[in-house]
PASEBA-1860 file (N, C-alpha, C; in nm, 3 decimals):
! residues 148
1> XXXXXXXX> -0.722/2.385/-0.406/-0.756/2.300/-0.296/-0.847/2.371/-0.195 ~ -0.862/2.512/-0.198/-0.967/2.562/-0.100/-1.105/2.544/-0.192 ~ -1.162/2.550/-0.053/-1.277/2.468/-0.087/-1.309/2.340/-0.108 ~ -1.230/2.247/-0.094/-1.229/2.112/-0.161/-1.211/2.019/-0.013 ~ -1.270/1.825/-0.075/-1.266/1.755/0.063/-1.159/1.659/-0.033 ~ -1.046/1.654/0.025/-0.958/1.498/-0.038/-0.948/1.369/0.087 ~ -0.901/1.305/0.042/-0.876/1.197/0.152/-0.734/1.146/0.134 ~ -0.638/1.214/0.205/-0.493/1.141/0.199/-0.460/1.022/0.291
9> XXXXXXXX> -0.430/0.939/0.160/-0.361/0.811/0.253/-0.224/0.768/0.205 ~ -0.194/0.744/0.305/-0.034/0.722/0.329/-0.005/0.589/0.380 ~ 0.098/0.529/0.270/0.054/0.358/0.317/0.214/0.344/0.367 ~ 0.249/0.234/0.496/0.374/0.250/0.564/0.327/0.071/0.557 ~ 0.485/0.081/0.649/0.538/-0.046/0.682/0.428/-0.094/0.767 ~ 0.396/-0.075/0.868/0.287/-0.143/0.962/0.131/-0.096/0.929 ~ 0.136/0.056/0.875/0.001/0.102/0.945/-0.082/0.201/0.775 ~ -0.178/0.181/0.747/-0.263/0.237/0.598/-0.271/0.387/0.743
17> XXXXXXXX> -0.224/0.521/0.661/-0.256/0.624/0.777/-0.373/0.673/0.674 ~ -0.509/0.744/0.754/-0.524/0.795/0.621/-0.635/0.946/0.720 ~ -0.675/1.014/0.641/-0.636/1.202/0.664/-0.759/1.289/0.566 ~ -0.879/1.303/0.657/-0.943/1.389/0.508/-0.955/1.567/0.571 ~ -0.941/1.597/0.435/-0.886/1.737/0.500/-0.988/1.824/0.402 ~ -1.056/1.899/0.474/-1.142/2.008/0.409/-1.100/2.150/0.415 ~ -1.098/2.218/0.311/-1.051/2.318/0.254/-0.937/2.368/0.348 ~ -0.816/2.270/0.301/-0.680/2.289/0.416/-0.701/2.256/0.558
25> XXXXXXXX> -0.828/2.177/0.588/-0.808/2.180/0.712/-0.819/2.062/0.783 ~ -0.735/1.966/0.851/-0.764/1.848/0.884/-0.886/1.788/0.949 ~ -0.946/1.735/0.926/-1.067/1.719/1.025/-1.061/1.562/1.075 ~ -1.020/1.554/1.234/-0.928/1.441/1.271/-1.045/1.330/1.307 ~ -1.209/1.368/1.313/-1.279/1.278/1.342/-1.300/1.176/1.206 ~ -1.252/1.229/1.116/-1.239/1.110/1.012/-1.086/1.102/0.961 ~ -1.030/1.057/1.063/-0.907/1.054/1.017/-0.829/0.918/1.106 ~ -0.762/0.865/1.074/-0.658/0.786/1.143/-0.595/0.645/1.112
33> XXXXXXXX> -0.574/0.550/1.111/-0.488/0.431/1.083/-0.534/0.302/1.100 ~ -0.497/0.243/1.029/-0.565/0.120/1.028/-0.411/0.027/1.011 ~ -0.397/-0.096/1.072/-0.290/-0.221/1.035/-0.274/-0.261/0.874 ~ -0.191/-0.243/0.805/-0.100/-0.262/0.757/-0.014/-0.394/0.733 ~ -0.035/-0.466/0.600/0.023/-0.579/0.612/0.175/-0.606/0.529 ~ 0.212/-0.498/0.507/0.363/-0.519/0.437/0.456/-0.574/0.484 ~ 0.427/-0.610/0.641/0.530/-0.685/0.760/0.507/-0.812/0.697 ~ 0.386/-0.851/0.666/0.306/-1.029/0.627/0.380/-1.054/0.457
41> XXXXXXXX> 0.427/-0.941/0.356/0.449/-1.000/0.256/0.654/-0.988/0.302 ~ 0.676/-0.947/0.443/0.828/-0.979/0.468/0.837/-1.116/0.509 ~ 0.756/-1.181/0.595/0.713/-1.274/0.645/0.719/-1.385/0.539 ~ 0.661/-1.362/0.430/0.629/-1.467/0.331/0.741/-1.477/0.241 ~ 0.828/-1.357/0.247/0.962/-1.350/0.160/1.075/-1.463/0.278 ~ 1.028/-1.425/0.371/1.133/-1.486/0.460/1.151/-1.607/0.442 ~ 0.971/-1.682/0.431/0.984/-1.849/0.449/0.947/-1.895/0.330 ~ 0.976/-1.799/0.181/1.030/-1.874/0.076/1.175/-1.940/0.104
49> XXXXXXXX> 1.151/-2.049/0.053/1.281/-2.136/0.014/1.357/-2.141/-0.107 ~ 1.328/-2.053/-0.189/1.384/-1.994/-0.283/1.481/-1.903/-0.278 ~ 1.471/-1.851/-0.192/1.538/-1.752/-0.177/1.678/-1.785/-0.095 ~ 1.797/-1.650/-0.160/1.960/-1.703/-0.135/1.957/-1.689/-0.001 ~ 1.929/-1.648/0.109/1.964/-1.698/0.271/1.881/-1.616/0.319 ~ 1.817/-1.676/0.483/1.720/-1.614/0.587/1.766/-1.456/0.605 ~ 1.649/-1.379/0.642/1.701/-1.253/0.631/1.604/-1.170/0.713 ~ 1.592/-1.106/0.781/1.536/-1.022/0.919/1.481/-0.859/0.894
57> XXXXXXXX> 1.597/-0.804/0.818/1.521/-0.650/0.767/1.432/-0.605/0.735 ~ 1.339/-0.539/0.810/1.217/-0.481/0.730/1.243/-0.400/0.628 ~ 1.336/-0.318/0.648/1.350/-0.223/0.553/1.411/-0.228/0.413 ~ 1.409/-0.396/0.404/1.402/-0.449/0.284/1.283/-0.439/0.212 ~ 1.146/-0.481/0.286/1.063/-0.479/0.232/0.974/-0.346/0.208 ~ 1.061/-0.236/0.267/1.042/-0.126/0.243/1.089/-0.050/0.109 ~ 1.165/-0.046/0.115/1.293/-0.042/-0.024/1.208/-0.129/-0.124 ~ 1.151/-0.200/-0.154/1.095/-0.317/-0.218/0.974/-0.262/-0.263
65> XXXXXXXX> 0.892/-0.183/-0.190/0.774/-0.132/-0.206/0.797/0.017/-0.333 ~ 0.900/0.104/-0.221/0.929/0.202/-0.276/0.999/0.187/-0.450 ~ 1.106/0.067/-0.453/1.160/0.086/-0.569/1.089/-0.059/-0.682 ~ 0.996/-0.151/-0.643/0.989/-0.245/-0.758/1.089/-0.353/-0.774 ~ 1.179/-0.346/-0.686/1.263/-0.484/-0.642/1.316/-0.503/-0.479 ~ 1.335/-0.610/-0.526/1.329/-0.709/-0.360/1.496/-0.731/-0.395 ~ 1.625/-0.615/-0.328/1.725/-0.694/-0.313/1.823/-0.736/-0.196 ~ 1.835/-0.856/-0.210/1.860/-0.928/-0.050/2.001/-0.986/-0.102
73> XXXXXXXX> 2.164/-0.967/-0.030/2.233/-1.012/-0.047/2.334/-0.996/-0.161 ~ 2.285/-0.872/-0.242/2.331/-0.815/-0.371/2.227/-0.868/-0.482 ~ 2.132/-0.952/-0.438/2.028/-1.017/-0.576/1.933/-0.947/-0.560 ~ 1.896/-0.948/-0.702/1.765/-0.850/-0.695/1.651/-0.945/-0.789 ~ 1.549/-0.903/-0.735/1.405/-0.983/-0.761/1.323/-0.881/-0.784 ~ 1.228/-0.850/-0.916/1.136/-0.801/-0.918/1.048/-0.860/-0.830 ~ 0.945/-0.719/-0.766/0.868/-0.719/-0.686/0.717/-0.640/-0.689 ~ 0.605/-0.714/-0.687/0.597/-0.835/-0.591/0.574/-0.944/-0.614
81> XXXXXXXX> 0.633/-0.951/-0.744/0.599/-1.071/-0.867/0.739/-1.093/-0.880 ~ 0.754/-1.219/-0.875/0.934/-1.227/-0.925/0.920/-1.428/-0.990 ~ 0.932/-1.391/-1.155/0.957/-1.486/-1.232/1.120/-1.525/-1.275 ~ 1.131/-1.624/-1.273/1.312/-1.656/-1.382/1.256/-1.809/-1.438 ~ 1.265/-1.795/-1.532/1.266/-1.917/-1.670/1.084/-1.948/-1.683 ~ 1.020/-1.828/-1.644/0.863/-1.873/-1.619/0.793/-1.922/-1.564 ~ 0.833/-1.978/-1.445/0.821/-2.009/-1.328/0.835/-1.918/-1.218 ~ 0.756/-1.948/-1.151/0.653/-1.775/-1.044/0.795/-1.816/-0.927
89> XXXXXXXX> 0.899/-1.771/-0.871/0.954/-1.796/-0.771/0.908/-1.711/-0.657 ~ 0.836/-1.629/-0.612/0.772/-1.542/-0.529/0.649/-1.457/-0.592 ~ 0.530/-1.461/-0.567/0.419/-1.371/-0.550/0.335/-1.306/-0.442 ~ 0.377/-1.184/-0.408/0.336/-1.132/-0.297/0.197/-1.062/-0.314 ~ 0.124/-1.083/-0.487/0.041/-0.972/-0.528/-0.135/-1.047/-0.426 ~ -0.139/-1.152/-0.395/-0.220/-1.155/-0.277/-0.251/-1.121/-0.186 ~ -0.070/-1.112/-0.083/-0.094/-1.106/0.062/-0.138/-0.887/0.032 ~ -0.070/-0.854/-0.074/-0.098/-0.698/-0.085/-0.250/-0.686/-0.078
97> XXXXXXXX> -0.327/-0.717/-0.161/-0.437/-0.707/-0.193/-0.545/-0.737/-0.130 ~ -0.521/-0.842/-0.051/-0.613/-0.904/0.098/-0.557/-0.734/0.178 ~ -0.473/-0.742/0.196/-0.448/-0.598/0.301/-0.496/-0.495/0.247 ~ -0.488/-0.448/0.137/-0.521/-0.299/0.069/-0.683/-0.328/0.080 ~ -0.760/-0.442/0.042/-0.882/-0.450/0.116/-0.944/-0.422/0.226 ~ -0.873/-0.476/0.329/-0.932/-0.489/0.485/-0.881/-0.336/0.484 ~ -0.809/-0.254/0.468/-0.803/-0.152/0.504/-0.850/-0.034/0.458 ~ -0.918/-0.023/0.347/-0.985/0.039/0.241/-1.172/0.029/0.266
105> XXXXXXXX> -1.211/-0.102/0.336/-1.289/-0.140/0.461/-1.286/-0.018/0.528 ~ -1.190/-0.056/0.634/-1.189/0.010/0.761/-1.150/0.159/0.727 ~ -1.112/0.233/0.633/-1.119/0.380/0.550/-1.300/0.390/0.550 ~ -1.324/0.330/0.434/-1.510/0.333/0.410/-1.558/0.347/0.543 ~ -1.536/0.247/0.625/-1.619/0.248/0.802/-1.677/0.358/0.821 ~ -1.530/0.517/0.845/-1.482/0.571/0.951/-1.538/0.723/0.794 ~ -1.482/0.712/0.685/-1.482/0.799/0.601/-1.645/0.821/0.508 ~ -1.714/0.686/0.517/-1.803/0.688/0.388/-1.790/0.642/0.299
113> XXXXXXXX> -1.912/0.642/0.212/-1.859/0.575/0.080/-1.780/0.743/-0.040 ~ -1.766/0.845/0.038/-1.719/0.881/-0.047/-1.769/1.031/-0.112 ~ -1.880/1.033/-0.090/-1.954/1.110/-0.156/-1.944/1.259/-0.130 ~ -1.870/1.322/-0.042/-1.838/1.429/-0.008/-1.673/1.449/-0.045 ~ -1.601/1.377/-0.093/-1.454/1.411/-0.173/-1.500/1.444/-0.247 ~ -1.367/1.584/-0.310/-1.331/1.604/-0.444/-1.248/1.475/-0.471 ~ -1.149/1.408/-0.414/-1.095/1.346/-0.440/-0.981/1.241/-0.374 ~ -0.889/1.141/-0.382/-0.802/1.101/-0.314/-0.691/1.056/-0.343
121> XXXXXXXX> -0.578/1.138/-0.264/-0.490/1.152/-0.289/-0.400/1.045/-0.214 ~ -0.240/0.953/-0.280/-0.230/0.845/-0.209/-0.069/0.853/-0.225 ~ -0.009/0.859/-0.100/0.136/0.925/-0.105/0.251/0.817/0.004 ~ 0.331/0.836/-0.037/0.462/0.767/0.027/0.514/0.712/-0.113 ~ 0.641/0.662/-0.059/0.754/0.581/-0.163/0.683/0.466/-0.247 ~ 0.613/0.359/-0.198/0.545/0.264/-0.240/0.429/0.311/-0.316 ~ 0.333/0.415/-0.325/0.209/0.422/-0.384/0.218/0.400/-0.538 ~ 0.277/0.405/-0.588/0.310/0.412/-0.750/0.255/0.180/-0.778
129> XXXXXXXX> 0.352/0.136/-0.648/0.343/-0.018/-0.616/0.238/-0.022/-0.629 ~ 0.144/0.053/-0.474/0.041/-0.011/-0.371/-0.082/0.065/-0.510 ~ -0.093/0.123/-0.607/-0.186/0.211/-0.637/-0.279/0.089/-0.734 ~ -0.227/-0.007/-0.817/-0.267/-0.074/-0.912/-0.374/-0.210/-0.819 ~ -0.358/-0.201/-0.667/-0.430/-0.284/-0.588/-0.544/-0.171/-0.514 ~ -0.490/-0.073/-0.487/-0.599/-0.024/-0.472/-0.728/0.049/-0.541 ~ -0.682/0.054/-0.673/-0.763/0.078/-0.812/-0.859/-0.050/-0.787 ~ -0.807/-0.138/-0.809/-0.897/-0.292/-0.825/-0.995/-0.298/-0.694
137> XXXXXXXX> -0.949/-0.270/-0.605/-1.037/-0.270/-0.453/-1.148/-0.170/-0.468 ~ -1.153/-0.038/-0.470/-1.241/0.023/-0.463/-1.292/0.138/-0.486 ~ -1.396/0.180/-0.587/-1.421/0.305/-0.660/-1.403/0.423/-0.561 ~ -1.415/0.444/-0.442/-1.428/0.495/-0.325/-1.312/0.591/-0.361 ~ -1.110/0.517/-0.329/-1.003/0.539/-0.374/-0.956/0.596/-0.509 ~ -1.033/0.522/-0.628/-0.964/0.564/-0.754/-1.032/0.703/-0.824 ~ -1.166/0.745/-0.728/-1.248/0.819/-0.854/-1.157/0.926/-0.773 ~ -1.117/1.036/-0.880/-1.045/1.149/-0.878/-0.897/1.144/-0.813
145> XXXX> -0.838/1.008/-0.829/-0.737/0.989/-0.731/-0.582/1.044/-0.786 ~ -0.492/1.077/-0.717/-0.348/1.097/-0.747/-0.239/1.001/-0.676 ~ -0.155/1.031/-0.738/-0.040/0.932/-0.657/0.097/1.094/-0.616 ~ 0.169/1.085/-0.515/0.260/1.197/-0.455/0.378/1.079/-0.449
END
């Protein structure tokens, strides 16, 4: 890693953080946070009507990110896609992807298109989730990228 430019981003409940660091060293004028819409796919879990009763926790939809299911009440729902008998009862893979956009945007703004990384690196509990939307969004993210 000495010698090298990565770009770490760290995707949370409210906020895409993201961090480029040249040869170990942070360099904070291209660095910082952008909004975050994982609150908007709690939002949309909430005012399904499918679902077994109203429910308030974010840190459901945290847990949800991190592990690949949504469970509310002892039920569990694959996430962010959740089918039973073939019929779609929740798809959150929109409201993700409109967000991993606008914020991958506002990364490019502040970062470039890129051209000075070795590479980018993309870390928290959810990235393994959030990584297959941000592949699709933008060469910028995937060329040389890792997941932590």
């Amino acid at each position: 890693m000495l010698n090298k430019s990565f770009l770490v981003i760290d995707i949370g409940y409210l906020t895409l953080d993201y961090l480029v660091v040249n040869n170990l060293k942070p360099n904070y004028e291209l660095s910082g946070a952008t909004d975050f819409g994982t609150k908007d796919c709690l939002e949309y879990l909430k005012s399904d009507k499918d679902l077994a009763k109203p429910f308030q926790n974010p840190e459901l939809i945290n847990n949800a990110f991190s592990t690949g299911k949504f469970s509310i009440y002892s039920i569990e729902y694959s996430f962010p896609l959740h089918k039973e008998d073939g019929q779609v009862i929740f798809d959150g893979r929109p409201i993700i992807e409109r967000h991993i956009k606008q914020a991958v945007d506002h990364v490019k703004n502040i970062v470039g298109m890129g051209e000075n990384l070795d590479g980018t690196v993309v870390v928290d509990g959810g990235s393994s989730l959030i990584y297959p939307f941000v592949e699709r969004v933008d060469s910028l993210i995937t060329r040389c990228t890792s997941m932590v």
